[in-house]
Wavefront OBJ file of the C-alpha trace (Angstrom):
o trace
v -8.329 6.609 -13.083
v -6.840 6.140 -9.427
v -5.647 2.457 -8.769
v -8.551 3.268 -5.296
v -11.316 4.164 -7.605
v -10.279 1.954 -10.444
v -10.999 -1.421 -7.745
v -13.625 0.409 -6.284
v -11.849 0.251 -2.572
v -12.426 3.153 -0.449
v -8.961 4.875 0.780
v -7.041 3.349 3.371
v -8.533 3.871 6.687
v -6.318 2.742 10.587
v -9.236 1.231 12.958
v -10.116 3.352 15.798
v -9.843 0.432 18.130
v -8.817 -2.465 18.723
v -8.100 -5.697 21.486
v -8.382 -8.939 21.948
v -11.534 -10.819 23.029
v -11.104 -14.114 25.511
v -14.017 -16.137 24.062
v -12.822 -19.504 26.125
v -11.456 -22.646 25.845
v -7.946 -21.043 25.831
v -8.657 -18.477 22.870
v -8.619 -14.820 22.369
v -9.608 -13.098 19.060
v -8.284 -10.251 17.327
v -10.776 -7.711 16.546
v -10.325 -3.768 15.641
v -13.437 -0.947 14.427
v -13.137 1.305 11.880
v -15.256 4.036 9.695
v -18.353 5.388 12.117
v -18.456 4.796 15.529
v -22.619 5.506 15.070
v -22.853 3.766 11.591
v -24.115 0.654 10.559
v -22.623 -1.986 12.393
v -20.434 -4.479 9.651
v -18.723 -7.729 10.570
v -16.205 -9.083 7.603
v -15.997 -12.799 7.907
v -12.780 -13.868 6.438
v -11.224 -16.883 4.416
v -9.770 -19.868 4.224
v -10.598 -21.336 7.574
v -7.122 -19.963 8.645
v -6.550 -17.092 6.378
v -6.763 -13.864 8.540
v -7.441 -10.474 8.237
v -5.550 -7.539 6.269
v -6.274 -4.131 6.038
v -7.303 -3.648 2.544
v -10.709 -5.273 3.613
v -11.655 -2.231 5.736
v -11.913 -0.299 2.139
v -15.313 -2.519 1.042
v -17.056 -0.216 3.091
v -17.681 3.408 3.113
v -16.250 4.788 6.339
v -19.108 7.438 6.878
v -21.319 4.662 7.196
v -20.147 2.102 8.442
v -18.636 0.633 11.762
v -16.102 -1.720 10.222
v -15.646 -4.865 12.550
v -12.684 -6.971 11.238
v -11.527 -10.082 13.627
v -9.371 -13.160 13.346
v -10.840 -16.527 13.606
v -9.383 -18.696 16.198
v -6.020 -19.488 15.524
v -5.765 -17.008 12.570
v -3.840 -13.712 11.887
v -3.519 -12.072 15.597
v -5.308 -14.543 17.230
v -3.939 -16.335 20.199
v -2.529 -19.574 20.522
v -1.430 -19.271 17.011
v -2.286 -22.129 14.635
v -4.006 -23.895 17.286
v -6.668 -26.667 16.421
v -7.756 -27.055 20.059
v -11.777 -26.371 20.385
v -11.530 -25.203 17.030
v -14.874 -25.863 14.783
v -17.208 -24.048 13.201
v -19.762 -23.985 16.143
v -17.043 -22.371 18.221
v -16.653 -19.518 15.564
v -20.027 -19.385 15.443
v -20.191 -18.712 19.429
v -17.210 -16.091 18.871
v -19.200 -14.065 16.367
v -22.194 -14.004 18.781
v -19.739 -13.013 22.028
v -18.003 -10.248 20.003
v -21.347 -8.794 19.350
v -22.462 -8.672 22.475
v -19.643 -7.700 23.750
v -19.412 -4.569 21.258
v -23.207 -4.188 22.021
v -24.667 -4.217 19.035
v -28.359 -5.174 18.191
v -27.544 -6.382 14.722
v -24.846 -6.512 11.826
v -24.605 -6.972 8.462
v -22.730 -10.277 8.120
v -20.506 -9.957 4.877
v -17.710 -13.104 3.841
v -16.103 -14.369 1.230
v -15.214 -18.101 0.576
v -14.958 -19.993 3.640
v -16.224 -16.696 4.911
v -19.209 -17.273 2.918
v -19.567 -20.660 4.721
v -19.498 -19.018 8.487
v -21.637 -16.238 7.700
v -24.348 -18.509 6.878
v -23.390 -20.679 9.839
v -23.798 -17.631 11.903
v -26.609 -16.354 10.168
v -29.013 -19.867 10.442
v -28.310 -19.806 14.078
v -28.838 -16.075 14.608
v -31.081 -14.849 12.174
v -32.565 -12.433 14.238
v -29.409 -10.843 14.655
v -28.708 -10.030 10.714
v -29.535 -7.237 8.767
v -28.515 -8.499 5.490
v -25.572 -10.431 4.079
v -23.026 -9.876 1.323
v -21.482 -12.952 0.100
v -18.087 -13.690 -2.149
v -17.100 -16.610 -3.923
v -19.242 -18.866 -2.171
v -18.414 -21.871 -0.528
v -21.041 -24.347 1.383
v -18.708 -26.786 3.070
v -20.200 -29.951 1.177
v -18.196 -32.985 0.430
v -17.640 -31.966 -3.313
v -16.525 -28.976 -2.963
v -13.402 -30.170 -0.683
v -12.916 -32.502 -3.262
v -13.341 -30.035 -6.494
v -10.381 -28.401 -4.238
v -8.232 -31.409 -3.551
v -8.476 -32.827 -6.908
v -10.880 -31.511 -9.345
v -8.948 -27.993 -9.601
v -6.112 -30.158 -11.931
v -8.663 -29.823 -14.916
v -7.934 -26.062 -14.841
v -4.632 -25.673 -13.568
v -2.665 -28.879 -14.188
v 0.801 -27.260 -13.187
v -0.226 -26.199 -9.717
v -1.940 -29.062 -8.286
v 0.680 -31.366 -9.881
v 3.161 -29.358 -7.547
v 0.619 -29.570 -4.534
v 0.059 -33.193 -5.057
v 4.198 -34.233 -5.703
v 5.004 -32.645 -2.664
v 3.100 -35.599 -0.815
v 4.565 -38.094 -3.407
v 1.953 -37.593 -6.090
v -1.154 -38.938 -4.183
v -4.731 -38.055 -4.754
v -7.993 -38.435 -3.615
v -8.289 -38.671 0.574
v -4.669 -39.985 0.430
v -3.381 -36.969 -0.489
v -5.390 -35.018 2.551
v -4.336 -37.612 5.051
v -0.753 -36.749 3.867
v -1.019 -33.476 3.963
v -3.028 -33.419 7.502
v 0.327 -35.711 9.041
v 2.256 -33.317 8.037
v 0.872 -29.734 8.720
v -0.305 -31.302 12.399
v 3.559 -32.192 12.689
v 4.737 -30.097 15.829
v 8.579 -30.027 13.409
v 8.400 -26.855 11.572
v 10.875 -28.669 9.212
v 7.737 -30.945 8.317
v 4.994 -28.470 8.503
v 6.370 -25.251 7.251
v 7.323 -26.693 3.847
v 3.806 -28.640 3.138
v 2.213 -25.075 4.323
v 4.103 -23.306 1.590
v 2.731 -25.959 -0.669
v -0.473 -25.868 0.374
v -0.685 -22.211 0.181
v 0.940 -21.366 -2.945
v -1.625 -24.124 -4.560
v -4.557 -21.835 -2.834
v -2.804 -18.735 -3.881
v -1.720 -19.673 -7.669
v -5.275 -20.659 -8.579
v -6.791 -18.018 -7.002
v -7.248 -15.258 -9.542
v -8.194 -14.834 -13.660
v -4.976 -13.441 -14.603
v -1.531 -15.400 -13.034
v 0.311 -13.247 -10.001
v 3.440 -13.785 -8.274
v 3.268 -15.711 -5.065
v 6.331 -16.090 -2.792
v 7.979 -19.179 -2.120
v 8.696 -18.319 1.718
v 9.404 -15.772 4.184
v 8.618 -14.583 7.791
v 5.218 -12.747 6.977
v 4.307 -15.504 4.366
v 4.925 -18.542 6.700
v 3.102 -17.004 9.377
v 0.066 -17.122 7.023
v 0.399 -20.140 5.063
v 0.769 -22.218 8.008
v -2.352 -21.077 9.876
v -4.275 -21.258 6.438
v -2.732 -24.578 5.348
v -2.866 -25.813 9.077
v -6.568 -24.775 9.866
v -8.295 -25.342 6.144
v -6.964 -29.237 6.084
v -7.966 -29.619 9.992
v -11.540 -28.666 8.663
v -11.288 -30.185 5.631
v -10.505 -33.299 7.711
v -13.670 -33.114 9.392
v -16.383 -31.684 6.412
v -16.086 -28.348 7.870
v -17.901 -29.297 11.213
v -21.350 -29.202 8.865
v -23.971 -31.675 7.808
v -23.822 -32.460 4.007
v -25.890 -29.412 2.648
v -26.606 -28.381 6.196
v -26.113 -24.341 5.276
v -29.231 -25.200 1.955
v -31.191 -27.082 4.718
v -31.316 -24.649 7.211
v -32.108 -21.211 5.356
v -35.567 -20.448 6.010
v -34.622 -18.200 8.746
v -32.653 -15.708 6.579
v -34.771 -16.425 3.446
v -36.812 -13.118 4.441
v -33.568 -11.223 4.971
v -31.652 -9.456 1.749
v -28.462 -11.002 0.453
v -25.899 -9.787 -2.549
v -23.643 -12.716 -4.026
v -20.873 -11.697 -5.855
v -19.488 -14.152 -7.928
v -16.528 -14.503 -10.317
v -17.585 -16.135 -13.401
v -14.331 -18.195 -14.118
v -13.356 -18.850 -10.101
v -11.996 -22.009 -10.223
v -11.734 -22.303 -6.379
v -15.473 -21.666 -5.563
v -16.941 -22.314 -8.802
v -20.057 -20.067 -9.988
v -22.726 -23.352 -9.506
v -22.442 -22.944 -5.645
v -23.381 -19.220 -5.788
v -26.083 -19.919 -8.092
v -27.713 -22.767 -6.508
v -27.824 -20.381 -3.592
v -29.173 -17.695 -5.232
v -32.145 -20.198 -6.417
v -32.721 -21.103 -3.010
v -32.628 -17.860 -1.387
v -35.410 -16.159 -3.238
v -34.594 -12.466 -1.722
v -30.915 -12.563 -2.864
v -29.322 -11.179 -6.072
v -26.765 -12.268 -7.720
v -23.969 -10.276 -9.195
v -21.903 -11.954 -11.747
v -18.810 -10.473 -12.395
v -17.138 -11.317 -15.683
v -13.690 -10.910 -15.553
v -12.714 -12.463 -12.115
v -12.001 -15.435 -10.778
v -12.309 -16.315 -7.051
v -9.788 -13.408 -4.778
v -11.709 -10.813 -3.283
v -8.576 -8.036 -4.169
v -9.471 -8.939 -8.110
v -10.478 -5.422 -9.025
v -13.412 -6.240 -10.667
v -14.936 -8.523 -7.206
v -13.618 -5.685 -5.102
v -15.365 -3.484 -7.235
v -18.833 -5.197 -7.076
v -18.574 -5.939 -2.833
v -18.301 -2.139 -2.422
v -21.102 -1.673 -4.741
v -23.190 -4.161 -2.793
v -22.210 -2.417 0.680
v -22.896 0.949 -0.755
v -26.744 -0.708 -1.942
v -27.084 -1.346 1.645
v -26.136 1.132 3.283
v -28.698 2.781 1.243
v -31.539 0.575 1.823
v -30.681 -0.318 5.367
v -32.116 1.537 8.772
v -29.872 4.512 9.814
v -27.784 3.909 13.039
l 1 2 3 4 5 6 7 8 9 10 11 12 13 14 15 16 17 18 19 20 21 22 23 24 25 26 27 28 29 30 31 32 33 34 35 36 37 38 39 40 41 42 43 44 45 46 47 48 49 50 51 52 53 54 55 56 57 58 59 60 61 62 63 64 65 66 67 68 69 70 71 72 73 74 75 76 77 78 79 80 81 82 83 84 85 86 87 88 89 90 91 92 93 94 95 96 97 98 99 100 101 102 103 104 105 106 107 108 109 110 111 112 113 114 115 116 117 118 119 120 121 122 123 124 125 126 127 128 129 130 131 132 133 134 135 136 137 138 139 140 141 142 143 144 145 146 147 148 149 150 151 152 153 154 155 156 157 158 159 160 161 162 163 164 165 166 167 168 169 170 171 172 173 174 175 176 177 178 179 180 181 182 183 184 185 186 187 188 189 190 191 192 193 194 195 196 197 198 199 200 201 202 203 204 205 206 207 208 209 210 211 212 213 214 215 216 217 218 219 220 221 222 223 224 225 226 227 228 229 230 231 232 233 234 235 236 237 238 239 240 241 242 243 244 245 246 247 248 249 250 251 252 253 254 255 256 257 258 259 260 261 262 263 264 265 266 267 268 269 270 271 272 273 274 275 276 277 278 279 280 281 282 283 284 285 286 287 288 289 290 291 292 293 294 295 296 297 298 299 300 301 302 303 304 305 306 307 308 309 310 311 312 313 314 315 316 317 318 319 320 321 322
């Protein structure tokens, strides 16, 4: 089998367009469409906060369906200023989503994101319900207090090696100590203090990310460019509970309750573990849950790439035609 069909990615598509979108306050977004100008308008939400786009995340969809809508959250991937915090929370995200719809002029989308992705498409979605078709969700992540924690500290149960790195590299501190540290440092203007702790902080993310172990560099143009924005922008809204009311994303879902939802969840990711997704699942009555066995929390793990193009192929199929 194909390594394309074999992770269930569609084959690599170039967008059709693409710009940047001055959504105030200083900051324009990155966004590009791909697949069907006519077809079922998609927005991918991506991780971290910080993480950025890449192009394998146009292949979840199938192209003859869908119009693919990829952006960069502020500060993130081809976003401008780069790594910025300024006016950076998750209600300005939220407003960005909302402005590059209407600017795009579509009625609706379906909202699909994995991770902290997971986190602002449900932001997005209980303040524009009406606006949704649906929602596909990965690896999911609801911004509560012990979560960050699980992710500071609690990870060390399962992968003693990395987090002892992560933590040492702040002196061995745990606990809010070790954020604080972390936050001095990455917020450091001297990119002899915060490129190194974004490396750290990165490779941490990175190393724990998947079932099986993968190599993860130690440095590099194209890899400091995106561990500094993810390490940067994740412990800036780490720092502040994501911008979110403990269990504010649970409290606030009867608007989408009557709208469909996939999760797709790795059953051993140790990032986002599986009780999140399925305490969401429980609450969200018209959502299914898709369990896959052999993953852990990345969205390029074949078998999670596998079951997100499954999902967008089950709605395409059960969605309105465009």
């Amino acid at each position: 089998m194909d390594s394309a069909r074999d992770t269930g990615l569609y084959p690599t598509i170039t967008p059709y367009a693409s710009s940047m979108l001055d959504v105030g306050d200083g900051h324009s977004i990155y966004y590009e469409l791909s697949g069907h100008p006519g077809g079922i308008p998609v927005i991918f939400v991506h991780g971290g906060p910080g993480a950025g786009t890449v192009a394998t995340q146009r292949r979840y969809f199938d192209p003859d369906k869908y119009c693919i809508v990829l952006f960069d959250q502020r500060g993130a991937g081809r976003s401008t200023p780069y790594a910025s915090l300024e006016n950076n929370t998750t209600d300005h995200l939220v407003a960005d989503m909302e402005k590059l719809r209407e600017h795009l002029g579509f009625a609706k989308w379906l909202v699909v994101g994995g991770s902290w992705g997971a986190t602002l498409a449900l932001a997005y979605g209980t303040r524009h319900a009406e606006r949704c078709l649906g929602f596909i969700l990965r690896g999911v992540f609801l911004g509560t207090k012990p979560e960050v924690d699980w992710f500071l500290n609690g990870m060390a149960g399962f992968f003693p090696e990395h987090h002892g790195a992560f933590a040492q590299h702040v002196g061995g501190l745990s606990g809010t100590a070790l954020l604080d540290a972390y936050c001095e440092r990455l917020f450091s203007p001297d990119a002899t203090v915060h490129l190194p702790a974004a490396r750290a902080w990165a490779r941490y993310e990175s190393l724990c990310s998947t079932l099986l172990p993968h190599a993860v560099p130690t440095g590099g143009k194209a890899f400091d460019h995106y561990a500094l924005t993810l390490a940067r922008i994740e412990a800036h809204y780490f720092k502040h509970d994501l911008f979110l009311q403990e269990n504010e994303l649970i409290n606030r879902l009867d608007d989408v309750r009557p709208l469909p939802a996939i999760i797709v969840q790795g059953r051993y990711d140790v990032i986002c573990p599986m009780q999140t997704a399925h305490t969401l699942h429980l609450a969200w009555p018209n959502s299914e849950l898709v369990v896959v066995a052999d993953a852990g929390h990345s969205g390029m793990e074949p078998g999670i790439s596998r079951a997100l193009s499954r999902a967008a192929d089950a709605m395409a199929h059960d969605l309105p035609t465009f």
